[in-house]
C-alpha positions, 0 to 999 in steps of 0.5 A: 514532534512532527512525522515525516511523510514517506514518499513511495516510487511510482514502480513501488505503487504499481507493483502494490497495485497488482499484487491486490487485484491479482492475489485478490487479498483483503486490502488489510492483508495488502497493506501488512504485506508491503508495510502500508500504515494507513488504511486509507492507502489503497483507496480509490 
């Protein structure tokens, strides 16, 4: 079975991107608060 990838919008991602560098949260932190499964999501 395989999963299906989800697409995020580009206003999703920027949005995300702002709330981590001005709220200064762990990136854990970041991606339980918008439902981020993997950590590799907000590397650079």
């Amino acid at each position: 079975m395989s999963k299906k990838r989800k697409v995020f919008s580009e206003e999703f991602k920027l949005s995300v991107i702002r709330d981590y560098y001005s709220s200064r949260m762990s990136k854990g932190t970041c991606r339980r608060k918008y439902g981020l499964i993997s950590p590799t999501m907000l590397n650079s």
